[in-house]
VMD Tcl script that builds the backbone (N, CA, C; Angstrom):
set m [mol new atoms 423]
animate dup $m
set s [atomselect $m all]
$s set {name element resname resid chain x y z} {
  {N N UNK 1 A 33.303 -22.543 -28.585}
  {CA C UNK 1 A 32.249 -23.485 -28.278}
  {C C UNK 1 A 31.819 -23.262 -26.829}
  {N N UNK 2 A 30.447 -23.052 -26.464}
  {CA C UNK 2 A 30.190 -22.845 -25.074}
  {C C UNK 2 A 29.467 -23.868 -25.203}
  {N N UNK 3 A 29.422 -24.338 -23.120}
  {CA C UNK 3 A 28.854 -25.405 -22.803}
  {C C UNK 3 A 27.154 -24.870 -22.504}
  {N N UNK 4 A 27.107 -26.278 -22.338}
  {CA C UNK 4 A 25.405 -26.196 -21.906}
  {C C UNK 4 A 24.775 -25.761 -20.618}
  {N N UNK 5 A 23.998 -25.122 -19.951}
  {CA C UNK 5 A 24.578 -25.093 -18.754}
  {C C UNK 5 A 23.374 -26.211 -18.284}
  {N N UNK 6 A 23.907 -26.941 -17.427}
  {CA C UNK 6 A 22.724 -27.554 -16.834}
  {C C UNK 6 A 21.796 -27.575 -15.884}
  {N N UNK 7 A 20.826 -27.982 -15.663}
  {CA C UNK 7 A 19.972 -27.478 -14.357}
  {C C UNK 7 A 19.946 -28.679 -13.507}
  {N N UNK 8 A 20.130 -28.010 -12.001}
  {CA C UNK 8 A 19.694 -28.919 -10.997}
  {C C UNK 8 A 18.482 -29.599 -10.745}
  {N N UNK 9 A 18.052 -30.484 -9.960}
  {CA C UNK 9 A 17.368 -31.003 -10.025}
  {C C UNK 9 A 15.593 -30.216 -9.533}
  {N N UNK 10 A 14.663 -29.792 -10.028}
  {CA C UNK 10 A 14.084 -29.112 -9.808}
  {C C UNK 10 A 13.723 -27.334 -10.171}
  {N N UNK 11 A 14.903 -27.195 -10.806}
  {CA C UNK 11 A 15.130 -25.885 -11.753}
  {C C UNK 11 A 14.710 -26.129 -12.621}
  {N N UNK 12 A 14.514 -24.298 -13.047}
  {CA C UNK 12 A 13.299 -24.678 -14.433}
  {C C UNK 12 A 14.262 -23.606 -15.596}
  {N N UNK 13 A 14.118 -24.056 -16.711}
  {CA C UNK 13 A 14.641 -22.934 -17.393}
  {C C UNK 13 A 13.946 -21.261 -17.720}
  {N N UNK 14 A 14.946 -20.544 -18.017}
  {CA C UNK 14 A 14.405 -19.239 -17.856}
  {C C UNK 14 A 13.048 -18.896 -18.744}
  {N N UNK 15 A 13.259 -19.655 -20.004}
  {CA C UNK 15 A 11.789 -19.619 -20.648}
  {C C UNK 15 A 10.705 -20.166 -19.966}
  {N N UNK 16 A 10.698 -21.240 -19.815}
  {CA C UNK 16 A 9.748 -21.965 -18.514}
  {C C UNK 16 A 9.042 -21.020 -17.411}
  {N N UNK 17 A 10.035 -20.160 -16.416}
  {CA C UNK 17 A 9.311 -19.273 -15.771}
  {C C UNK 17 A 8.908 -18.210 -16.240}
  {N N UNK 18 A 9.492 -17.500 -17.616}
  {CA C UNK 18 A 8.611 -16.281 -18.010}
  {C C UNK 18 A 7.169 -16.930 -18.649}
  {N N UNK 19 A 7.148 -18.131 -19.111}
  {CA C UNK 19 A 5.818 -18.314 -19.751}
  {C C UNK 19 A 5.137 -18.574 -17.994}
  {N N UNK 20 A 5.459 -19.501 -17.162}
  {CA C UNK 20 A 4.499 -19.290 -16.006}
  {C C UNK 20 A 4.281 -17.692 -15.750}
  {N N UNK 21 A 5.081 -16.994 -15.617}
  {CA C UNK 21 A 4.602 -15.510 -15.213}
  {C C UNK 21 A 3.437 -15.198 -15.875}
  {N N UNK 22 A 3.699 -15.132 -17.714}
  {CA C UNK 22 A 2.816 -14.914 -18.852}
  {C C UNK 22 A 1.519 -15.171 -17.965}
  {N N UNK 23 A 1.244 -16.381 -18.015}
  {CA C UNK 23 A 0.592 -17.092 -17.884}
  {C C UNK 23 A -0.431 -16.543 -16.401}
  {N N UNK 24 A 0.015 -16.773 -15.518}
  {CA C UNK 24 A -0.664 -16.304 -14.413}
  {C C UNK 24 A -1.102 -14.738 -14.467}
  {N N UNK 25 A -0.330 -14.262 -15.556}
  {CA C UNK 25 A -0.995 -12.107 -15.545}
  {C C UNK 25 A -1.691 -12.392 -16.388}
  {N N UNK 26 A -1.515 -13.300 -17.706}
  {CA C UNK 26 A -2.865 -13.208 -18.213}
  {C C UNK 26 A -4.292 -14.023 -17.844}
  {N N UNK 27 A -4.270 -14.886 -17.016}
  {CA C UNK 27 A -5.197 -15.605 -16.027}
  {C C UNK 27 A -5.754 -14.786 -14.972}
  {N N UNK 28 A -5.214 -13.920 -14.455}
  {CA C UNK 28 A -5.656 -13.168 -13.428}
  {C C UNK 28 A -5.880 -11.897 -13.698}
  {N N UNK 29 A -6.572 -11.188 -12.072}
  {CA C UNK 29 A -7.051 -10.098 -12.339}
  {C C UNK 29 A -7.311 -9.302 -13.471}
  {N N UNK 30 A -7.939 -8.373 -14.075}
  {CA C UNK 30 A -7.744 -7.504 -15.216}
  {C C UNK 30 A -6.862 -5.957 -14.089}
  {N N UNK 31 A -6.813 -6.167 -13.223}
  {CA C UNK 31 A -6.057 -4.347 -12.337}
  {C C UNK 31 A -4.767 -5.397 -11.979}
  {N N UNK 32 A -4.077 -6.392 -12.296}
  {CA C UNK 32 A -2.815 -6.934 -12.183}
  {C C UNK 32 A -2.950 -7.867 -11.114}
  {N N UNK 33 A -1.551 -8.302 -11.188}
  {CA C UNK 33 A -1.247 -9.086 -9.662}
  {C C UNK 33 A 0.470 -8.221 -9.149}
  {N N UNK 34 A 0.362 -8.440 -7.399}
  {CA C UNK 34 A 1.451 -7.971 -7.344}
  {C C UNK 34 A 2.778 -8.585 -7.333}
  {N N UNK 35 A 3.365 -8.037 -7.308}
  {CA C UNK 35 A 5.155 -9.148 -7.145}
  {C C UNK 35 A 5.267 -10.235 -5.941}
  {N N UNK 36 A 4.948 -9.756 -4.909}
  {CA C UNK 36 A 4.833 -10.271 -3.611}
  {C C UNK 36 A 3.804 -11.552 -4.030}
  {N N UNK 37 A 3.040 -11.425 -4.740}
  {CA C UNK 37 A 1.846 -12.767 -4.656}
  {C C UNK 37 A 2.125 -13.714 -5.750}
  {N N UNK 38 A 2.955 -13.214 -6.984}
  {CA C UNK 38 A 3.375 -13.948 -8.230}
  {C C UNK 38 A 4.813 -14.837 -7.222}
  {N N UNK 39 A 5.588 -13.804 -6.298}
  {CA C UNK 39 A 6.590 -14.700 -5.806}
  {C C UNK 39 A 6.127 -15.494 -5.214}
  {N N UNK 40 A 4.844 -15.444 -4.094}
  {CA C UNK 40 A 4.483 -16.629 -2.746}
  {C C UNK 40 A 3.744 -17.544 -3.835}
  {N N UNK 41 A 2.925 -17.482 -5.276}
  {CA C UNK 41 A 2.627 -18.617 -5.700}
  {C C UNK 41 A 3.837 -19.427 -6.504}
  {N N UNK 42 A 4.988 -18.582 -7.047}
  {CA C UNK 42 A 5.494 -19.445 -7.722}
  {C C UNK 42 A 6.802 -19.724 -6.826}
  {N N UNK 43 A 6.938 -19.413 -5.697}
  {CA C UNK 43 A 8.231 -19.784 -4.651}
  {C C UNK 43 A 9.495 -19.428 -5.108}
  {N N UNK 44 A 9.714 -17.972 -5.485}
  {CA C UNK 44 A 10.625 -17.395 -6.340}
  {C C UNK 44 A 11.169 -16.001 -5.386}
  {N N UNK 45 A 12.217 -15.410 -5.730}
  {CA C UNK 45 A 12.056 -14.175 -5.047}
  {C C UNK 45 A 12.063 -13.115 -5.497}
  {N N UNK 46 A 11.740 -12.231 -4.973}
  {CA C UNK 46 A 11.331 -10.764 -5.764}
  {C C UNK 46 A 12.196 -10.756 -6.663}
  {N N UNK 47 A 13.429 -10.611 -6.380}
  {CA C UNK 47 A 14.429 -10.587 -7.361}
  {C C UNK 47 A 14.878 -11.368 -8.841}
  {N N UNK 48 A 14.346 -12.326 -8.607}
  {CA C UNK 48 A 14.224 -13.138 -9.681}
  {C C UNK 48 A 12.867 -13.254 -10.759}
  {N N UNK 49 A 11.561 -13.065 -9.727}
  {CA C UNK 49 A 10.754 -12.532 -10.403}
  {C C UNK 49 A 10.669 -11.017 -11.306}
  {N N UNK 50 A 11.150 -9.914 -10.378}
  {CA C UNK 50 A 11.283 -8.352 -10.970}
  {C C UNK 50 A 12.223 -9.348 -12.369}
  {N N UNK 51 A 13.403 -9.505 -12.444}
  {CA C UNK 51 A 14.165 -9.751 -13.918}
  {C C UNK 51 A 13.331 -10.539 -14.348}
  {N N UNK 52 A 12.462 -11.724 -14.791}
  {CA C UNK 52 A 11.710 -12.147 -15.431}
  {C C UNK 52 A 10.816 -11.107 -15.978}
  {N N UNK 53 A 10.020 -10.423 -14.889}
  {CA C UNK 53 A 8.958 -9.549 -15.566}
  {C C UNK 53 A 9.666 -7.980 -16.071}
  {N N UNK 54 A 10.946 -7.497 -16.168}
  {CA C UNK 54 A 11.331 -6.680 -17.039}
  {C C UNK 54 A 12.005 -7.708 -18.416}
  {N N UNK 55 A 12.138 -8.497 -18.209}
  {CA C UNK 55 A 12.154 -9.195 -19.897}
  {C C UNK 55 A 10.921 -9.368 -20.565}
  {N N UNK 56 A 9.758 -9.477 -20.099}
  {CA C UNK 56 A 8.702 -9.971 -20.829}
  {C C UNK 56 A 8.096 -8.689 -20.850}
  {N N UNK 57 A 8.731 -7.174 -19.978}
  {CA C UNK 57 A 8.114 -5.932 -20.485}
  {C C UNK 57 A 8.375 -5.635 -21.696}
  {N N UNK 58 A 9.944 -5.427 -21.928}
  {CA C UNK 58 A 10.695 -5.382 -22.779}
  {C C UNK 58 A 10.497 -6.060 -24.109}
  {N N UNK 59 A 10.078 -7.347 -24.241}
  {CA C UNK 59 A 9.415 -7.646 -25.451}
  {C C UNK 59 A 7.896 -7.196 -25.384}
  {N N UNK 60 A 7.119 -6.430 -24.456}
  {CA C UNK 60 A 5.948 -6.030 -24.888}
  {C C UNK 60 A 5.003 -6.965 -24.613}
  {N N UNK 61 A 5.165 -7.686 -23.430}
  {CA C UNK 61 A 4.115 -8.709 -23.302}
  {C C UNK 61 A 3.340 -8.141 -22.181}
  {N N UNK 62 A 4.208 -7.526 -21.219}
  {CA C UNK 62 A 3.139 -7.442 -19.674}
  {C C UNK 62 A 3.833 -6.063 -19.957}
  {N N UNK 63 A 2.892 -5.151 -19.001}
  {CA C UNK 63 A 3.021 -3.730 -18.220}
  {C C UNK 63 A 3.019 -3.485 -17.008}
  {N N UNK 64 A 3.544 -2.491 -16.283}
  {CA C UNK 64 A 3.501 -2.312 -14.715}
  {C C UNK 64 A 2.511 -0.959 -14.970}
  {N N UNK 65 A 2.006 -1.045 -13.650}
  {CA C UNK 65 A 0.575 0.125 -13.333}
  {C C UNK 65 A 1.344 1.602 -13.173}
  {N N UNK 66 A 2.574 1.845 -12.976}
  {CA C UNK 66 A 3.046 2.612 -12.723}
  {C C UNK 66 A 4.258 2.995 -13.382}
  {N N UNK 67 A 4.571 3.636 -13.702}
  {CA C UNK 67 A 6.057 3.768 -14.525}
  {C C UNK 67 A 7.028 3.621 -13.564}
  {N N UNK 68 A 7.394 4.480 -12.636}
  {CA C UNK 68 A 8.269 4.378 -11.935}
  {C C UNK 68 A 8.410 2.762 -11.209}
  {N N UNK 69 A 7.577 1.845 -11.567}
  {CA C UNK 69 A 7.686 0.545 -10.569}
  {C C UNK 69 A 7.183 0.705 -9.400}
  {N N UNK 70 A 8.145 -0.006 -8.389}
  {CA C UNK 70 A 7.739 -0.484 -7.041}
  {C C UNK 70 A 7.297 -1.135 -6.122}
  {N N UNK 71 A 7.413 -1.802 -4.655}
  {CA C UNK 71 A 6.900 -2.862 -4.285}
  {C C UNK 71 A 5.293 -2.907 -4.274}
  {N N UNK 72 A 5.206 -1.854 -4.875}
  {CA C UNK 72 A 3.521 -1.727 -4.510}
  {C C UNK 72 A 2.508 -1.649 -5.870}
  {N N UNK 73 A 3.616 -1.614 -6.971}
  {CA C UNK 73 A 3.147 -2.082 -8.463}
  {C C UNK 73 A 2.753 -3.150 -8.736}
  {N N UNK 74 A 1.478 -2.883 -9.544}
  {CA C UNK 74 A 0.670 -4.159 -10.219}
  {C C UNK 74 A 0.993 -4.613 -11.472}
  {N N UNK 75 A 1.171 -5.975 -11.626}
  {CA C UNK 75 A 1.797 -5.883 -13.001}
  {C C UNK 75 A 0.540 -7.133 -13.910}
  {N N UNK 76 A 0.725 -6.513 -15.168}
  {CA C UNK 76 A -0.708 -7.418 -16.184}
  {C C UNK 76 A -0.396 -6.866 -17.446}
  {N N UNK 77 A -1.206 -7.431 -18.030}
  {CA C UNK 77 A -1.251 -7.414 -19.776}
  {C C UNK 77 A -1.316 -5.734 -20.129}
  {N N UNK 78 A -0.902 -5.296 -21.109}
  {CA C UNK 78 A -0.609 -4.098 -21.679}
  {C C UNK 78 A -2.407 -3.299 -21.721}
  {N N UNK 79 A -2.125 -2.199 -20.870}
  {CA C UNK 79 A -3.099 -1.498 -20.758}
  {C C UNK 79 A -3.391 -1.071 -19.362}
  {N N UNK 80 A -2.588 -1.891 -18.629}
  {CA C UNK 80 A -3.071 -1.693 -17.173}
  {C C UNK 80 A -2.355 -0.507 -16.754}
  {N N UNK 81 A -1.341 0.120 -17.125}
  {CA C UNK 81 A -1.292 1.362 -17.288}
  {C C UNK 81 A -2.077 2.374 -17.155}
  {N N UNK 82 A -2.955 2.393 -17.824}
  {CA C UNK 82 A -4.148 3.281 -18.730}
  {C C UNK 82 A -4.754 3.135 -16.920}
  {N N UNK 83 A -5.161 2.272 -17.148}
  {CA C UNK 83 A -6.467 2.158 -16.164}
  {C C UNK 83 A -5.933 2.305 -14.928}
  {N N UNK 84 A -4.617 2.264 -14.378}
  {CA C UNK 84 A -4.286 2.863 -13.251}
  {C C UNK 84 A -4.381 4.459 -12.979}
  {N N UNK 85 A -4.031 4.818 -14.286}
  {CA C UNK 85 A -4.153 6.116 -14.376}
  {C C UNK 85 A -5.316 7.084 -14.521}
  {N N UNK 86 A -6.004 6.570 -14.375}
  {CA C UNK 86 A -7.846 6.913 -14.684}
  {C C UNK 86 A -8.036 6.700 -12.876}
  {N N UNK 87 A -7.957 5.715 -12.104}
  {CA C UNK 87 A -8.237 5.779 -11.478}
  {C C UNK 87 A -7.526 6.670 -10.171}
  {N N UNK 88 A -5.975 6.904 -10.552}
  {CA C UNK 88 A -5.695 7.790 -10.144}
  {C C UNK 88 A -5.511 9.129 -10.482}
  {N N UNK 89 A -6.288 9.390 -11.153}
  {CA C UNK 89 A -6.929 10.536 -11.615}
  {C C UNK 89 A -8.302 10.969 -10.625}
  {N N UNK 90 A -9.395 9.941 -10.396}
  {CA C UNK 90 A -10.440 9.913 -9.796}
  {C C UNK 90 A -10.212 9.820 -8.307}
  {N N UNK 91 A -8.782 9.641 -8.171}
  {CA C UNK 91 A -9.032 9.462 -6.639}
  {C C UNK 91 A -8.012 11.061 -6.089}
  {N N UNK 92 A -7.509 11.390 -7.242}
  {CA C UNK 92 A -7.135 13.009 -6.673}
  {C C UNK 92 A -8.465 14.291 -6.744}
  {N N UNK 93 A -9.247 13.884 -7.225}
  {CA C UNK 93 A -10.626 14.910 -6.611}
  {C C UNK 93 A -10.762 14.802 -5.852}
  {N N UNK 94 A -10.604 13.260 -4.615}
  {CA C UNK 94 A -11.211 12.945 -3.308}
  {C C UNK 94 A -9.812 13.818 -2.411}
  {N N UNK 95 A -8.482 13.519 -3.065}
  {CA C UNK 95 A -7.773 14.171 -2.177}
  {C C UNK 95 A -7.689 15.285 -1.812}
  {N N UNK 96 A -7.927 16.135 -3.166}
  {CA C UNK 96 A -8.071 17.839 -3.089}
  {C C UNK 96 A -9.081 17.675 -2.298}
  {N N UNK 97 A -10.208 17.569 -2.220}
  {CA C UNK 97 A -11.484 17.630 -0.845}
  {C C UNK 97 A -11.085 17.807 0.087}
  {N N UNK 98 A -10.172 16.758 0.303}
  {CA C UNK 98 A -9.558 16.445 1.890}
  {C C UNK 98 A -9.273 17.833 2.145}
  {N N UNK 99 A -8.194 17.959 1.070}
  {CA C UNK 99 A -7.105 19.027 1.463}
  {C C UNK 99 A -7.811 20.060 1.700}
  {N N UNK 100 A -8.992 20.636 1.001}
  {CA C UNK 100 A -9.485 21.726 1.372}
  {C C UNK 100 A -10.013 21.838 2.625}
  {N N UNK 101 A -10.724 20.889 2.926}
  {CA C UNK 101 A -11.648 20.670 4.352}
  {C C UNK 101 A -10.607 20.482 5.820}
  {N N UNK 102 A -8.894 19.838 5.576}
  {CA C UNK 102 A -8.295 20.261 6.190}
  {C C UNK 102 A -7.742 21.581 6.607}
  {N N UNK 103 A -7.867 22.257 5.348}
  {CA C UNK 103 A -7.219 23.966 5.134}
  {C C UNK 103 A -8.113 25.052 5.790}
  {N N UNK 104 A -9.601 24.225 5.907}
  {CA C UNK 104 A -10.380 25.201 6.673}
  {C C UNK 104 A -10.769 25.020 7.900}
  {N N UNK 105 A -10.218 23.679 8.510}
  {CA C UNK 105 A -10.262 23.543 9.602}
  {C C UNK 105 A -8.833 24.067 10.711}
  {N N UNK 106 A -7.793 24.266 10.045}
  {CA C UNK 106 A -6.446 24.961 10.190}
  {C C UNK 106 A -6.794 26.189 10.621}
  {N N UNK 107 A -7.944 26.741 9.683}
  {CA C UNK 107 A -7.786 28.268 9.595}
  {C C UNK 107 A -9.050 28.849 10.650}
  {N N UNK 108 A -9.412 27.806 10.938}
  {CA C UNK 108 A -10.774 27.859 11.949}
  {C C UNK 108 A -9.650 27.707 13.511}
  {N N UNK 109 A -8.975 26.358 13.239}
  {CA C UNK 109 A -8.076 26.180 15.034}
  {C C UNK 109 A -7.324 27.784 14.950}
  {N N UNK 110 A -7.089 28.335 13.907}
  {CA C UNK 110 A -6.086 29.215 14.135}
  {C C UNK 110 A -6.773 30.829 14.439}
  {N N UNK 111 A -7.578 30.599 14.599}
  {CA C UNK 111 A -8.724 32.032 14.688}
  {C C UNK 111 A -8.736 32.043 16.310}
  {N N UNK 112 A -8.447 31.067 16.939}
  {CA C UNK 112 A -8.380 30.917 18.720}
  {C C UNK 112 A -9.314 30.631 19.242}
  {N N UNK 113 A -10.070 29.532 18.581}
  {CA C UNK 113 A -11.535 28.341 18.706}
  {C C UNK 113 A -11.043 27.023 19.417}
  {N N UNK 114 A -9.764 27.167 19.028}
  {CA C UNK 114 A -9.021 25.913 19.427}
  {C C UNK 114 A -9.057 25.160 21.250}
  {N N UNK 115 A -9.394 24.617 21.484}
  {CA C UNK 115 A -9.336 24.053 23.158}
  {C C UNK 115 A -7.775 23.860 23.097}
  {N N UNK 116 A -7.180 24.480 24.476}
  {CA C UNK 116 A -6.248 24.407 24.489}
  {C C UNK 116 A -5.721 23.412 25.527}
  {N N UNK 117 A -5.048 21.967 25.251}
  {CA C UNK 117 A -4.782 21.009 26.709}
  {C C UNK 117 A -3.353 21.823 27.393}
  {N N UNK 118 A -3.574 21.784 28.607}
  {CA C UNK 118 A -1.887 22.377 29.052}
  {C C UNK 118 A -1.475 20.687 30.032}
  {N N UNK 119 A -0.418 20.218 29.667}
  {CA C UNK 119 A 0.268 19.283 30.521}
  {C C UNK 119 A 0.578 19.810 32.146}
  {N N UNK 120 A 0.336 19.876 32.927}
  {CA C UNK 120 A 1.089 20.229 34.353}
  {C C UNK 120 A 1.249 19.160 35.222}
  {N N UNK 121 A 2.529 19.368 36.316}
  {CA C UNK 121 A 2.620 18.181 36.861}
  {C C UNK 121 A 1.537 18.304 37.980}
  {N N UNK 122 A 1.769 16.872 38.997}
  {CA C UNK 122 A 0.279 16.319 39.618}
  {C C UNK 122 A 0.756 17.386 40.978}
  {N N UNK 123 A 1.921 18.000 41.514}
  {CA C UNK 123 A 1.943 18.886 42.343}
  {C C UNK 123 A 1.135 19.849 42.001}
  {N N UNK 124 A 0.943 20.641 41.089}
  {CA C UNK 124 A 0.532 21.741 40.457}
  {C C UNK 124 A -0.981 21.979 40.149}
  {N N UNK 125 A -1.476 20.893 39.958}
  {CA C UNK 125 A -2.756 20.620 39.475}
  {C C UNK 125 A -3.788 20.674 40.547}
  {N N UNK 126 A -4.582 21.281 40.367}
  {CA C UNK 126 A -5.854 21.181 41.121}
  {C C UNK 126 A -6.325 19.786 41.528}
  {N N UNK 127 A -6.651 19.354 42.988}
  {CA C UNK 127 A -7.210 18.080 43.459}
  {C C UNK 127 A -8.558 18.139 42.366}
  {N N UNK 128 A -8.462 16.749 42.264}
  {CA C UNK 128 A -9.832 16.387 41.503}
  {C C UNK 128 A -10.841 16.459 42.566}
  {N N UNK 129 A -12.300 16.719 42.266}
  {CA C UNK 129 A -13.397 16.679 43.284}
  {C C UNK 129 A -13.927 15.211 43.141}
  {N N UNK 130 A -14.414 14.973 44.582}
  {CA C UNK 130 A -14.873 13.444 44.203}
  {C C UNK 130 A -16.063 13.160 43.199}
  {N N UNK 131 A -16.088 12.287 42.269}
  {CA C UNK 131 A -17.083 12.396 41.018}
  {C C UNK 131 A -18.668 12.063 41.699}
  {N N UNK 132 A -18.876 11.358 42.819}
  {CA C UNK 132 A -20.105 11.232 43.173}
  {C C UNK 132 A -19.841 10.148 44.277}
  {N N UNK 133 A -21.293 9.776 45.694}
  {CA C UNK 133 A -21.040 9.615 46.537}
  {C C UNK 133 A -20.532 8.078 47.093}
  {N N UNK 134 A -19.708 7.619 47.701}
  {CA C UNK 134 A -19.214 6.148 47.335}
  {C C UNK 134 A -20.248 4.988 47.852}
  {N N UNK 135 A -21.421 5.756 48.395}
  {CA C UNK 135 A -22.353 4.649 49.405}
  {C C UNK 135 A -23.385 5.163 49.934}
  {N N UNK 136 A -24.334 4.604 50.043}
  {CA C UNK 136 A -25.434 5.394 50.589}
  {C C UNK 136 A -25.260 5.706 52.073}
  {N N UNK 137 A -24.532 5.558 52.542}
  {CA C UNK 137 A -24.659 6.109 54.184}
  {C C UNK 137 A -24.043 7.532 53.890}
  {N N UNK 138 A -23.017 7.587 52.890}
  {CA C UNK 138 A -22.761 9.355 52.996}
  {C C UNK 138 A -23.728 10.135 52.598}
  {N N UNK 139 A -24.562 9.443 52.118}
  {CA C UNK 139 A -25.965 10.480 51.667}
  {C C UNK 139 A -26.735 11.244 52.741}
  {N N UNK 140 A -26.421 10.390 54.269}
  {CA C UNK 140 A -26.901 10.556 55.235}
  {C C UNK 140 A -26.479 11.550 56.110}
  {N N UNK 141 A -25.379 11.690 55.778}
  {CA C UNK 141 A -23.945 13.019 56.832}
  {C C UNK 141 A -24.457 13.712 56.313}
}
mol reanalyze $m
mol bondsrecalc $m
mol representation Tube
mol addrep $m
């Protein structure tokens, strides 16, 4: 015979907070909400939220944007998957760009176009010339 367990005053049972979770991913966004913002609205902590929302993966209710997880995963109704992945799909054309336009600017500094700064100390260095005259009477000397 096991006992009941009881809750303190202000505790909610574990069904109770997976239907609030439910509830707020399917109310919000269609690209998810993150962990960090499901914890600051429902005053929970990551930790307790992450195990809520791998039970309600697990029966197939919500999805994370990412397989691997993470603090930086969006989590929502089944599909948001998909559509993370489309968009990071669309945003690796912009990166290859980069990369190329970095690769030819590499190969441009490396041709000896490059300005070269040299550090030297202030013994070593040439006096600066004065940049222009401090007053009109030296205009006059």
């Amino acid at each position: 015979m096991t006992k009941k367990k009881h809750l303190k005053p202000g505790d909610m049972a574990c069904e109770d907070r997976m239907a609030q979770l439910l509830e707020a991913l399917t109310s919000g966004p269609a690209d998810g909400i993150g962990i960090t913002d499901l914890c600051a609205r429902f005053k929970m902590s990551a930790t307790t939220a992450g195990k809520y929302l791998r039970m309600l993966e697990l029966a197939g209710k919500v999805e994370k944007s990412h397989p691997t997880g993470g603090h930086m995963c969006r989590w929502g109704l089944p599909g948001i998957a998909a559509r993370w992945e489309e968009r990071r799909a669309a945003s690796a054309h912009h990166r290859e760009a980069y990369r190329r336009r970095m690769a030819e600017l590499r190969a441009f500094e490396a041709d000896g176009d490059k300005v070269v700064h040299r550090i030297v100390s202030a013994a070593e260095a040439e006096p600066l010339r004065k940049p222009c005259v401090a007053s009109v009477w030296e205009l006059a000397v």
